[in-house]
mmCIF file as gemmi writes it, N, C-alpha and C atoms, coordinates in Angstrom:
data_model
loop_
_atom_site.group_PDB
_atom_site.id
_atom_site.type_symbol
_atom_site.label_atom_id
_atom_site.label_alt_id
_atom_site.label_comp_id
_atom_site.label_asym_id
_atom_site.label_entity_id
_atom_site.label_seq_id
_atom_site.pdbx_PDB_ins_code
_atom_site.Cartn_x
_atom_site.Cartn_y
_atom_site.Cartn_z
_atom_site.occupancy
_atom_site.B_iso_or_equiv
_atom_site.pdbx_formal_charge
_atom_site.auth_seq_id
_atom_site.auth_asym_id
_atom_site.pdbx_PDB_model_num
ATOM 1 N N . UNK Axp A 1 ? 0.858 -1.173 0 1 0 ? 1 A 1
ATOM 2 C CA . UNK Axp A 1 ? 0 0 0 1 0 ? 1 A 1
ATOM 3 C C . UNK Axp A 1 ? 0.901 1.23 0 1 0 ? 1 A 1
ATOM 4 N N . UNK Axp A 2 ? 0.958 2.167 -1.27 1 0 ? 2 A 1
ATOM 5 C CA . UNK Axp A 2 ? 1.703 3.498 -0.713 1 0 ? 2 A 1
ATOM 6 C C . UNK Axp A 2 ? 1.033 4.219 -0.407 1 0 ? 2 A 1
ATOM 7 N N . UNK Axp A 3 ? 1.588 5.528 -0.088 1 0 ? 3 A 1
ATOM 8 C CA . UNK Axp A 3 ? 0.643 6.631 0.962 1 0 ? 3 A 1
ATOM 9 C C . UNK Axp A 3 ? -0.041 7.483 0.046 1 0 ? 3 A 1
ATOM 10 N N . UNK Axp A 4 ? -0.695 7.253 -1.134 1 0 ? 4 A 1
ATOM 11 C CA . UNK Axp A 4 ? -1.533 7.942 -1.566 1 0 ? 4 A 1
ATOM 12 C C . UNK Axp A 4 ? -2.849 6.48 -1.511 1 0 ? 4 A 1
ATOM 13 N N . UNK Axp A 5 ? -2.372 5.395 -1.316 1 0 ? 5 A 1
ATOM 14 C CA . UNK Axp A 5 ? -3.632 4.706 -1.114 1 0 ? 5 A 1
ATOM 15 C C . UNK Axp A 5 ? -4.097 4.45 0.648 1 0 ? 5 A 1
ATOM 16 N N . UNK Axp A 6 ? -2.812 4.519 1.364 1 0 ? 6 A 1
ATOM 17 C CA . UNK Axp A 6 ? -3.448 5.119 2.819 1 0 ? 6 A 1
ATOM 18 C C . UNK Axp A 6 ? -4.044 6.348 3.254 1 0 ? 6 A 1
ATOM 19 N N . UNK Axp A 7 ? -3.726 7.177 2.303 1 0 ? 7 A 1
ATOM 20 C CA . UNK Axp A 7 ? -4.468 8.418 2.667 1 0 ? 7 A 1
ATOM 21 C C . UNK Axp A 7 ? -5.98 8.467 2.498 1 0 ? 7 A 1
ATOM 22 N N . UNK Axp A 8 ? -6.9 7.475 1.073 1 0 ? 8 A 1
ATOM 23 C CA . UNK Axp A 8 ? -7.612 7.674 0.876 1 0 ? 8 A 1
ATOM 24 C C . UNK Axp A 8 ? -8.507 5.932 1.793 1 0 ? 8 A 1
ATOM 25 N N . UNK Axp A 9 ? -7.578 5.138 1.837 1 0 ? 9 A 1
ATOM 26 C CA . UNK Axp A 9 ? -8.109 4.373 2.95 1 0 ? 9 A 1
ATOM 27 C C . UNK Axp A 9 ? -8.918 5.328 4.291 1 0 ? 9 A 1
ATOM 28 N N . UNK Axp A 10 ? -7.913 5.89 4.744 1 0 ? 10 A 1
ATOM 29 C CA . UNK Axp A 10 ? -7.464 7.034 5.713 1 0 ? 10 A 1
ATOM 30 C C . UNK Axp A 10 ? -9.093 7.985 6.056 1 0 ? 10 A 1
ATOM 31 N N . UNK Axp A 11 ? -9.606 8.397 4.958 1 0 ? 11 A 1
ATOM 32 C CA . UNK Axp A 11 ? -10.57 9.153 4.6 1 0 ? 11 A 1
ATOM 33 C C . UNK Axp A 11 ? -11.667 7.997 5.207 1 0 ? 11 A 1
ATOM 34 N N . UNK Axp A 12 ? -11.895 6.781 4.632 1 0 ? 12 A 1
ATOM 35 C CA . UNK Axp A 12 ? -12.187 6.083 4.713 1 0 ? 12 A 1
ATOM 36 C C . UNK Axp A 12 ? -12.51 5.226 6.318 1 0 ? 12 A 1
ATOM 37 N N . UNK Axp A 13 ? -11.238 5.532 6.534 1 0 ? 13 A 1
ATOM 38 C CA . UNK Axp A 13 ? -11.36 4.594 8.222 1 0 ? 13 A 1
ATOM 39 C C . UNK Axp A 13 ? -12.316 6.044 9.211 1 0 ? 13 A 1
ATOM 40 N N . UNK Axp A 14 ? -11.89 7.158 9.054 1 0 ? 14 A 1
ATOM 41 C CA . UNK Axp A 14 ? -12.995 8.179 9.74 1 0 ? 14 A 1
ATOM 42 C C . UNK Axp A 14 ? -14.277 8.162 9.655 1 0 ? 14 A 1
ATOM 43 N N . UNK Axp A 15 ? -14.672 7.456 8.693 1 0 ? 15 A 1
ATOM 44 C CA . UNK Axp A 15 ? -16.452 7.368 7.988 1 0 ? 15 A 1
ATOM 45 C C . UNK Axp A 15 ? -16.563 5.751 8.76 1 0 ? 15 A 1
ATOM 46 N N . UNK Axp A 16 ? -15.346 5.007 9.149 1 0 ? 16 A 1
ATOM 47 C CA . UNK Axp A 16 ? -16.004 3.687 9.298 1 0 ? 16 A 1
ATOM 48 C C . UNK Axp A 16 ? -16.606 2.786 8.326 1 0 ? 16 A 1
ATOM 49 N N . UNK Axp A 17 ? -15.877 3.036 7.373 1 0 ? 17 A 1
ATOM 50 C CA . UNK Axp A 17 ? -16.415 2.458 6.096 1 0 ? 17 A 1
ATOM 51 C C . UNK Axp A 17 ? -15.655 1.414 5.377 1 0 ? 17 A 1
ATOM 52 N N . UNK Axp A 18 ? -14.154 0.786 6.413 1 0 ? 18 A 1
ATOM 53 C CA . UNK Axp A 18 ? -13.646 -0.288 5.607 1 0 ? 18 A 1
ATOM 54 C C . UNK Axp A 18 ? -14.257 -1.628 6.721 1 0 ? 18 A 1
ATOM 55 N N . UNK Axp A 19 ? -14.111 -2.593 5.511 1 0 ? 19 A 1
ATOM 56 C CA . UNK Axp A 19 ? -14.445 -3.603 6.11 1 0 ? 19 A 1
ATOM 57 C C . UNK Axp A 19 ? -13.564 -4.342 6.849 1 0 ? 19 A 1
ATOM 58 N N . UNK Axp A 20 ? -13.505 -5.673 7.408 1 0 ? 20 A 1
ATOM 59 C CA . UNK Axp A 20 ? -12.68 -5.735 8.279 1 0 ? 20 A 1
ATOM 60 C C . UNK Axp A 20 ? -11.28 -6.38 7.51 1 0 ? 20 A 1
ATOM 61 N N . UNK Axp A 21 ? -10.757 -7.248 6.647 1 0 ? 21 A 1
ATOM 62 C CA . UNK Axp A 21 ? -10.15 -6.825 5.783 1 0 ? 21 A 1
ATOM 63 C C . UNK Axp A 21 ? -8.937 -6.039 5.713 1 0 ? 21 A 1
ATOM 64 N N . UNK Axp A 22 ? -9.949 -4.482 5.062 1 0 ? 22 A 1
ATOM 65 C CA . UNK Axp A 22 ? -9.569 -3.867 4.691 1 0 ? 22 A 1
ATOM 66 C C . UNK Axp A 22 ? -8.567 -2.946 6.211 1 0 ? 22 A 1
ATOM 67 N N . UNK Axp A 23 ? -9.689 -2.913 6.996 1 0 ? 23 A 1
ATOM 68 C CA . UNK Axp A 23 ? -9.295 -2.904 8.566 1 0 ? 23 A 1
ATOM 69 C C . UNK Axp A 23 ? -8.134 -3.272 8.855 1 0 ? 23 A 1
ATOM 70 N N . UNK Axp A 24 ? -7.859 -4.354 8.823 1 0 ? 24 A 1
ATOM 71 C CA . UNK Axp A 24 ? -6.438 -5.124 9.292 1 0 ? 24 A 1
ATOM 72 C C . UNK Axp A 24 ? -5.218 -4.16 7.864 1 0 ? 24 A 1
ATOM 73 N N . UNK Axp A 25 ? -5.874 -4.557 6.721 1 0 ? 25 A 1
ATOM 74 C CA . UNK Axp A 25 ? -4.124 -3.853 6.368 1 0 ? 25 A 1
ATOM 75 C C . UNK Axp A 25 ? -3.827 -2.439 6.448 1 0 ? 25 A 1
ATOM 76 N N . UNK Axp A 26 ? -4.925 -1.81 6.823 1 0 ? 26 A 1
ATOM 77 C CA . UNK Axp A 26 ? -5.003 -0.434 7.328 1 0 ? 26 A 1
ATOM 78 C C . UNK Axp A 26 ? -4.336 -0.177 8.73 1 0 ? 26 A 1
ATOM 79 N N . UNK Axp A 27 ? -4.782 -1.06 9.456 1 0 ? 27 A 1
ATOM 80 C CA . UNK Axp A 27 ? -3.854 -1.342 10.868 1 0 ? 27 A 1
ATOM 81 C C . UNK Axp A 27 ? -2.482 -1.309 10.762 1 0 ? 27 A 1
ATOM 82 N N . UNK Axp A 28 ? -2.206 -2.238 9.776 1 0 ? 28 A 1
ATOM 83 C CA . UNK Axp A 28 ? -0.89 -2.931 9.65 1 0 ? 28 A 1
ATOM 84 C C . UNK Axp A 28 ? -0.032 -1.594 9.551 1 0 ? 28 A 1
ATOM 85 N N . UNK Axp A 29 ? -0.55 -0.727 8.049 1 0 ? 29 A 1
ATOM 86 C CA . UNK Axp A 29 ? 0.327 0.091 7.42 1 0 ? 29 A 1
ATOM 87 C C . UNK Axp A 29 ? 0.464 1.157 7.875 1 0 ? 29 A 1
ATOM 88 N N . UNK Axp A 30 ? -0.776 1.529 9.131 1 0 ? 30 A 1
ATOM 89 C CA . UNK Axp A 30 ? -0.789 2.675 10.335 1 0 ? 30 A 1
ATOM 90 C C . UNK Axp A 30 ? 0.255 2.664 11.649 1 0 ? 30 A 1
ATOM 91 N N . UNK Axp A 31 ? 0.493 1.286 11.722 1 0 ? 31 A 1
ATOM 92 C CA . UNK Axp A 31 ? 1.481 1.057 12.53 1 0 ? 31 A 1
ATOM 93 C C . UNK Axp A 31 ? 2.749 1.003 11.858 1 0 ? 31 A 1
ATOM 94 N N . UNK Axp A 32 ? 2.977 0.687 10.643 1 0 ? 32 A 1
ATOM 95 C CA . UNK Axp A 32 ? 3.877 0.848 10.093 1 0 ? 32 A 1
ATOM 96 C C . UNK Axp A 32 ? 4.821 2.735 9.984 1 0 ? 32 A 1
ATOM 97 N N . UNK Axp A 33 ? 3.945 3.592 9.327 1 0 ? 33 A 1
ATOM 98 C CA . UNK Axp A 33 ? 4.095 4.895 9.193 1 0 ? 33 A 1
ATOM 99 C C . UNK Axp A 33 ? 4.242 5.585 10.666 1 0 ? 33 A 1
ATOM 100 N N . UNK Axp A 34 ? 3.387 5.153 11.276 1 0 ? 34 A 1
ATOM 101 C CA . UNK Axp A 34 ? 3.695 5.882 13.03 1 0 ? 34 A 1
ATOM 102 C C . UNK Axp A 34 ? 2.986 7.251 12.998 1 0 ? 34 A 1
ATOM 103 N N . UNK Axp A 35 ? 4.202 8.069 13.482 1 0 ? 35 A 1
ATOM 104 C CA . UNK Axp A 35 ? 3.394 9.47 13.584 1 0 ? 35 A 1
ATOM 105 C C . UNK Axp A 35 ? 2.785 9.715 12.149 1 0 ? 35 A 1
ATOM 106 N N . UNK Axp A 36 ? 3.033 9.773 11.325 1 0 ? 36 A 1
ATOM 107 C CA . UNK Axp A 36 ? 3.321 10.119 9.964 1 0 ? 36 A 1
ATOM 108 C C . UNK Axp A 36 ? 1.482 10.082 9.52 1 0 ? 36 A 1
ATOM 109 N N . UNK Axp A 37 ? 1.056 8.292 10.002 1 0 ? 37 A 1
ATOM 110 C CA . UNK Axp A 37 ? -0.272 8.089 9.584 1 0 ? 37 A 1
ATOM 111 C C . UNK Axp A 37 ? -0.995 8.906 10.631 1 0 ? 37 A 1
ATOM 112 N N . UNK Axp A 38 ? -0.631 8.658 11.47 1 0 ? 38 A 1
ATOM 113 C CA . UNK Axp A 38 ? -1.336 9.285 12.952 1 0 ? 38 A 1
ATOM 114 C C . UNK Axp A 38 ? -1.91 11.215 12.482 1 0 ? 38 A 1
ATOM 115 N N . UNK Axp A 39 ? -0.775 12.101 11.589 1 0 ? 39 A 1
ATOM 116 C CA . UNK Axp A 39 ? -1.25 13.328 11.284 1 0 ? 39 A 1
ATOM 117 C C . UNK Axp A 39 ? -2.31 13.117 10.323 1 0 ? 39 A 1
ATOM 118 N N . UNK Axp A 40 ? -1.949 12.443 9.198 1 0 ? 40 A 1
ATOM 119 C CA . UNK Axp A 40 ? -3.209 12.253 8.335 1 0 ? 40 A 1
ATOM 120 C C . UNK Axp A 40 ? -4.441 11.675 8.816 1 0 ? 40 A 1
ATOM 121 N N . UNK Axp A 41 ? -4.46 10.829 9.588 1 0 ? 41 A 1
ATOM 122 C CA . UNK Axp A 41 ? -5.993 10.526 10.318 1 0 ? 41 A 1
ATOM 123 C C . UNK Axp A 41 ? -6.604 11.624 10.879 1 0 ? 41 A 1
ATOM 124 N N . UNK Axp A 42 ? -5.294 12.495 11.959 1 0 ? 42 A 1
ATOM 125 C CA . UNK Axp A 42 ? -6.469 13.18 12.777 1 0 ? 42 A 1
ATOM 126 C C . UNK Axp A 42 ? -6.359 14.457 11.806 1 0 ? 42 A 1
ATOM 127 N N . UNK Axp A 43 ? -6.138 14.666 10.319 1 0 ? 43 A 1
ATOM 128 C CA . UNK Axp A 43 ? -6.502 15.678 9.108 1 0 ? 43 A 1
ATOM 129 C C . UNK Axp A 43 ? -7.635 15.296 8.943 1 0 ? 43 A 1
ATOM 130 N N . UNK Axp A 44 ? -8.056 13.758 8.177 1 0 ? 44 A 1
ATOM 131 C CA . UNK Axp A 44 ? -9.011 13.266 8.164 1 0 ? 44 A 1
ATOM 132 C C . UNK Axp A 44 ? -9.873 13.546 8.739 1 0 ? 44 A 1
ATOM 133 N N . UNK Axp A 45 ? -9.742 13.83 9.916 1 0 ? 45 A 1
ATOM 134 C CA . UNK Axp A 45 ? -10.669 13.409 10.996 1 0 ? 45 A 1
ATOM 135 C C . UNK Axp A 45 ? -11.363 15.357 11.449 1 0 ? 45 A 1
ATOM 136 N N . UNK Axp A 46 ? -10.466 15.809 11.434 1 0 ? 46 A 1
ATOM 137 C CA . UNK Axp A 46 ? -11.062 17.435 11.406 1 0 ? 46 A 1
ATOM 138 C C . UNK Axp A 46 ? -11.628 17.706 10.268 1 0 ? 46 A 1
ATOM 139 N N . UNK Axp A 47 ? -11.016 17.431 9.111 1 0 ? 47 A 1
ATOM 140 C CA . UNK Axp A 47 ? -12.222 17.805 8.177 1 0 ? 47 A 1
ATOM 141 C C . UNK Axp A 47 ? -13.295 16.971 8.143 1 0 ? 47 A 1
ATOM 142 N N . UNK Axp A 48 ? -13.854 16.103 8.388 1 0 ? 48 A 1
ATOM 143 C CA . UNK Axp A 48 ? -14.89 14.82 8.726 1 0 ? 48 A 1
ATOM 144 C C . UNK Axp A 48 ? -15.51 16.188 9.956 1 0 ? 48 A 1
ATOM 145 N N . UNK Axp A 49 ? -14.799 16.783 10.316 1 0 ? 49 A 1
ATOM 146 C CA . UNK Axp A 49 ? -16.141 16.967 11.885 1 0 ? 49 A 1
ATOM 147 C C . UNK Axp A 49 ? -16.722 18.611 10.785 1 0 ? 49 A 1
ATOM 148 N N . UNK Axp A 50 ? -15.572 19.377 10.352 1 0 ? 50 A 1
ATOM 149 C CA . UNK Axp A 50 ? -15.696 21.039 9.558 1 0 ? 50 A 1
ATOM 150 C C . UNK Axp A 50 ? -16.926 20.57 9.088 1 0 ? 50 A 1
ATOM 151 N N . UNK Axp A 51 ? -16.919 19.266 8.374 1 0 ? 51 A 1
ATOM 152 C CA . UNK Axp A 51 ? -18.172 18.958 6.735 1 0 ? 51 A 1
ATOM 153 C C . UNK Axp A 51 ? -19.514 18.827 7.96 1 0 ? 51 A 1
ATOM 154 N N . UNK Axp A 52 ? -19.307 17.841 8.864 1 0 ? 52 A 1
ATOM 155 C CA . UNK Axp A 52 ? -20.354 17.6 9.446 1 0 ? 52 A 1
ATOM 156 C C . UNK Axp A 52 ? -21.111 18.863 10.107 1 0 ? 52 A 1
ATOM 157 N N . UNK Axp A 53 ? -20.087 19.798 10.741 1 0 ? 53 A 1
ATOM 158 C CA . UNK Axp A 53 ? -21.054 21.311 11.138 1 0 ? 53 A 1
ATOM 159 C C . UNK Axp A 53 ? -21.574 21.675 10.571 1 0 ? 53 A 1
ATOM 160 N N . UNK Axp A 54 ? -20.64 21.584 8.716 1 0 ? 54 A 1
ATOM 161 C CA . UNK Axp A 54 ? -21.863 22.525 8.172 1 0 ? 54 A 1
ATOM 162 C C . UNK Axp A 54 ? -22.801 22.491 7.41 1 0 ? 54 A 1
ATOM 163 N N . UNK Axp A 55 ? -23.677 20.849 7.561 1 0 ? 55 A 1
ATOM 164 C CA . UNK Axp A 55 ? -24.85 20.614 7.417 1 0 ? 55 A 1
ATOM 165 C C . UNK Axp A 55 ? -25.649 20.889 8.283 1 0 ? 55 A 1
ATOM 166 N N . UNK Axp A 56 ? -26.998 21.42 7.842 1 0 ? 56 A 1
ATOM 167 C CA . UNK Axp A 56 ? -27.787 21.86 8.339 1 0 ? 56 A 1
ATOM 168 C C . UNK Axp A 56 ? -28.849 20.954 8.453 1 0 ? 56 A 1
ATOM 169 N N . UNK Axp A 57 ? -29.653 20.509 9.297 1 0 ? 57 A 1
ATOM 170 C CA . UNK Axp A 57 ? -31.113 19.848 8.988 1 0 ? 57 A 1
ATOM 171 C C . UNK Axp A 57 ? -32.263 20.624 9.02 1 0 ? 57 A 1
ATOM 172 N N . UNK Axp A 58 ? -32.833 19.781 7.663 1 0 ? 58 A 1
ATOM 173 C CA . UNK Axp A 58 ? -33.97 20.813 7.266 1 0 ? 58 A 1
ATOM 174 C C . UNK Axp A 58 ? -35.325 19.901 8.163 1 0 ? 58 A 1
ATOM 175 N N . UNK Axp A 59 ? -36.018 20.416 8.341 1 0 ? 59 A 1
ATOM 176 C CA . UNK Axp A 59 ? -37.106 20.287 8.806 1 0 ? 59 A 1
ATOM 177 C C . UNK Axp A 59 ? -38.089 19.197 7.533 1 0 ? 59 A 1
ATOM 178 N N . UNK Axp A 60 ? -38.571 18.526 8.549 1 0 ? 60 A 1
ATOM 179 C CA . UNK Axp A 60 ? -39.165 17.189 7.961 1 0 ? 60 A 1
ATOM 180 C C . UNK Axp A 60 ? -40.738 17.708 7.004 1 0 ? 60 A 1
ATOM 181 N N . UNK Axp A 61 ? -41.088 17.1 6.121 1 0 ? 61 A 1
ATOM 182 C CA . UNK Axp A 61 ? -41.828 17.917 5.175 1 0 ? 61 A 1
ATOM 183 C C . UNK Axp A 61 ? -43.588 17.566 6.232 1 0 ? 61 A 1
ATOM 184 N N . UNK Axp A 62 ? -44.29 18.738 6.459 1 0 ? 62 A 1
ATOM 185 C CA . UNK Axp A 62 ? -45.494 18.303 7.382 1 0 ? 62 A 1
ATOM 186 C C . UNK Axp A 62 ? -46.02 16.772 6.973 1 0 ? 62 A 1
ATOM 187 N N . UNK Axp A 63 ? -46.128 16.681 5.513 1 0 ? 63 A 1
ATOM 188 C CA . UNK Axp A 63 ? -47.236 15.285 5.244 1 0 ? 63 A 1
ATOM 189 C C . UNK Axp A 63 ? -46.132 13.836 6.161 1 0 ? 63 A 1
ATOM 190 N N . UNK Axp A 64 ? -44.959 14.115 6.449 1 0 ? 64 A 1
ATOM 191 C CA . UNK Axp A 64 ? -44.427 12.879 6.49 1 0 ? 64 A 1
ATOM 192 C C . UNK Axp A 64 ? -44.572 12.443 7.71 1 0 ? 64 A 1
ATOM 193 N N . UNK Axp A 65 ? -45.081 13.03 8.859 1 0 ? 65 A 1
ATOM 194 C CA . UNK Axp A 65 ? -45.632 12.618 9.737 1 0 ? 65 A 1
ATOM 195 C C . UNK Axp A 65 ? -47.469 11.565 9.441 1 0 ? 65 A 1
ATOM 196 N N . UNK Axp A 66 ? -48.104 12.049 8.689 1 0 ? 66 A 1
ATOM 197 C CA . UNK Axp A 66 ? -48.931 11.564 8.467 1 0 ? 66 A 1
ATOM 198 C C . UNK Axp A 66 ? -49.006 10.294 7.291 1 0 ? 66 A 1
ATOM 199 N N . UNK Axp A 67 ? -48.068 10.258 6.619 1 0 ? 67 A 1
ATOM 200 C CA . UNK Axp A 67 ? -47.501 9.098 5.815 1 0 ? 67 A 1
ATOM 201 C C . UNK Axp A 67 ? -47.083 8.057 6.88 1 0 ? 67 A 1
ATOM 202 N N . UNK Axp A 68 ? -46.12 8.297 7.887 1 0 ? 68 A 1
ATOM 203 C CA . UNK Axp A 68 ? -45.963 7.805 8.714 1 0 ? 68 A 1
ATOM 204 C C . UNK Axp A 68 ? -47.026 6.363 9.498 1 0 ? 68 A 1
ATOM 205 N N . UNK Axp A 69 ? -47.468 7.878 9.974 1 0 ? 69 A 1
ATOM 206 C CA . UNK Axp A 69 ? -48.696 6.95 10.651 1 0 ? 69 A 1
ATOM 207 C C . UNK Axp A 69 ? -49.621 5.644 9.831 1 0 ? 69 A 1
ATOM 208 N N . UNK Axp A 70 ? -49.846 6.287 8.725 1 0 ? 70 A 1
ATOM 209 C CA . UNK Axp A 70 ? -50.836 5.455 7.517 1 0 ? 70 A 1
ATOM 210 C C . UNK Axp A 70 ? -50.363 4.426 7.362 1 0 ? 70 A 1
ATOM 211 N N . UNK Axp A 71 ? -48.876 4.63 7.303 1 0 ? 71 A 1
ATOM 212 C CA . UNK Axp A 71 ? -47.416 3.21 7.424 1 0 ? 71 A 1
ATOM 213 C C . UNK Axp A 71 ? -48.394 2.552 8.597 1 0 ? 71 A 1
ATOM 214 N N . UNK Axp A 72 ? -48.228 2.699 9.59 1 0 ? 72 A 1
ATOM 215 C CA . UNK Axp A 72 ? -48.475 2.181 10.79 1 0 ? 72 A 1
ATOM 216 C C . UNK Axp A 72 ? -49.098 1.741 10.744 1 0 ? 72 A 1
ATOM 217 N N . UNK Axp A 73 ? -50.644 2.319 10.779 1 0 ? 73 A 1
ATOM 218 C CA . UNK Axp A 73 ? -51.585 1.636 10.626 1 0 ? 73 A 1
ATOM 219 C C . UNK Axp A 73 ? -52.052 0.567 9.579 1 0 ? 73 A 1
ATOM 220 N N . UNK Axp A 74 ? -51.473 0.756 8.743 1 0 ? 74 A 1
ATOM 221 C CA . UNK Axp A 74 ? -52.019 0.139 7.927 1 0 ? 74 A 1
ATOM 222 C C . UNK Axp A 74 ? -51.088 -1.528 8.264 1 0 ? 74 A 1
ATOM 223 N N . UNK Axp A 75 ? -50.094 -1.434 8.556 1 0 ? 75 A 1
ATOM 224 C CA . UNK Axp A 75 ? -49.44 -2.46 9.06 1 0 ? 75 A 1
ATOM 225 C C . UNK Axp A 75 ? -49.658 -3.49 10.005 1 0 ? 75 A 1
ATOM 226 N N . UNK Axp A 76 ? -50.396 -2.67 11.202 1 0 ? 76 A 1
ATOM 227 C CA . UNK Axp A 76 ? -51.602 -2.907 12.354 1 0 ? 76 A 1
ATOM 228 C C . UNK Axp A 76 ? -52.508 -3.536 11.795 1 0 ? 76 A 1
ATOM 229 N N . UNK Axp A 77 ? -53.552 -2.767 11.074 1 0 ? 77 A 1
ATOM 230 C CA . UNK Axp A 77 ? -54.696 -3.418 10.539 1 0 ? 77 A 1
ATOM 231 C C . UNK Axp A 77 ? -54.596 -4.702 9.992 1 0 ? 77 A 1
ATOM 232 N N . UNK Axp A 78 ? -52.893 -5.275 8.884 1 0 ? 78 A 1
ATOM 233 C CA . UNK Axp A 78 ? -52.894 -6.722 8.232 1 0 ? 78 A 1
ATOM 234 C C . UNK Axp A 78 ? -52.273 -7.233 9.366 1 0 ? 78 A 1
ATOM 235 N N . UNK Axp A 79 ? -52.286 -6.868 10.848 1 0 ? 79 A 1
ATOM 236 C CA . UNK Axp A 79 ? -51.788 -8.133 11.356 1 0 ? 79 A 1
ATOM 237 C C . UNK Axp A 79 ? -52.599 -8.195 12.459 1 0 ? 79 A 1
ATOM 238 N N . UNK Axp A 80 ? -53.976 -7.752 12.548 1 0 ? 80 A 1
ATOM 239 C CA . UNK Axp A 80 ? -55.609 -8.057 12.491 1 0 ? 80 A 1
ATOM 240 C C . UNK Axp A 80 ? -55.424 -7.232 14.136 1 0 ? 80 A 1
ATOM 241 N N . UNK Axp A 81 ? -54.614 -5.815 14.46 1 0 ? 81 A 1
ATOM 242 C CA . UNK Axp A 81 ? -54.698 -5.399 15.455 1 0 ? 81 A 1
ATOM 243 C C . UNK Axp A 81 ? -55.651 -4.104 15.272 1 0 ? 81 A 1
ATOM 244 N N . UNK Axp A 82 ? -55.863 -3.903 16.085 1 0 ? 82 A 1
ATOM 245 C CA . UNK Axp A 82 ? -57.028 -2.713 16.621 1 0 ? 82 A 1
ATOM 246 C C . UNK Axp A 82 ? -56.763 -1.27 16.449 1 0 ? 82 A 1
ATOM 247 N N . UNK Axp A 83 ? -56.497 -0.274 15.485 1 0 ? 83 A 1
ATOM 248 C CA . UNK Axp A 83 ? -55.934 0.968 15.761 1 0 ? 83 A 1
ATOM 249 C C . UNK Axp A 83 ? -56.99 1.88 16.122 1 0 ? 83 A 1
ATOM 250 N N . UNK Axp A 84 ? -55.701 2.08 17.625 1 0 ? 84 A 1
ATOM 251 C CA . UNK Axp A 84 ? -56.085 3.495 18.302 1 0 ? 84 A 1
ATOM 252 C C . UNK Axp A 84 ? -56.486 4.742 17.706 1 0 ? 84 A 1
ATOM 253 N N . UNK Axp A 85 ? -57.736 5.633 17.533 1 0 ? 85 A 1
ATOM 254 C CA . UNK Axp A 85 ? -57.303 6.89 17.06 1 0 ? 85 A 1
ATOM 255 C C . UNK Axp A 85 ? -56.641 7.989 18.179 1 0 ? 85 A 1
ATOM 256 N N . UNK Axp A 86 ? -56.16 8.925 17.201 1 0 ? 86 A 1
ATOM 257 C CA . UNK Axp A 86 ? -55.188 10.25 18.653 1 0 ? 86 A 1
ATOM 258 C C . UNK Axp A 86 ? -56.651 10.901 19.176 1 0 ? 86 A 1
């Protein structure tokens, strides 16, 4: 593995997204590099938190609460249970 494919492993191990695998030779080659991998992770790892601040959550659209429910119920009803009204 050279360090342009640990780097993007790297990206990768912050999201939790290698498998186990991939895990182990990521281990391997992190212990290998030392400090070296250790700066690029926690790079990784600050920009992973910058991206995450600056999403915003939008507010859930009104009907999807009531889609919701219809889910529900209607799920209730084929498995011959009784729905409550609010």
């Amino acid at each position: 593995m050279n360090s342009e494919d640990f780097d993007s492993m790297a990206r990768l191990y912050v999201l939790g997204a290698l498998d186990d695998d991939e895990l182990t030779e990521f281990d391997r080659r992190r212990h290998e590099l030392g400090p070296q991998a250790e700066h690029v992770i926690q790079e990784c790892e600050r920009l992973n938190s910058m991206f995450a601040l600056s999403l915003r959550p939008t507010p859930p659209k009104p009907s999807t609460k009531q889609k919701l429910l219809d889910m529900v119920q209607s799920a209730m009803a084929a498995q011959g249970k009784k729905v409550q009204p609010d």
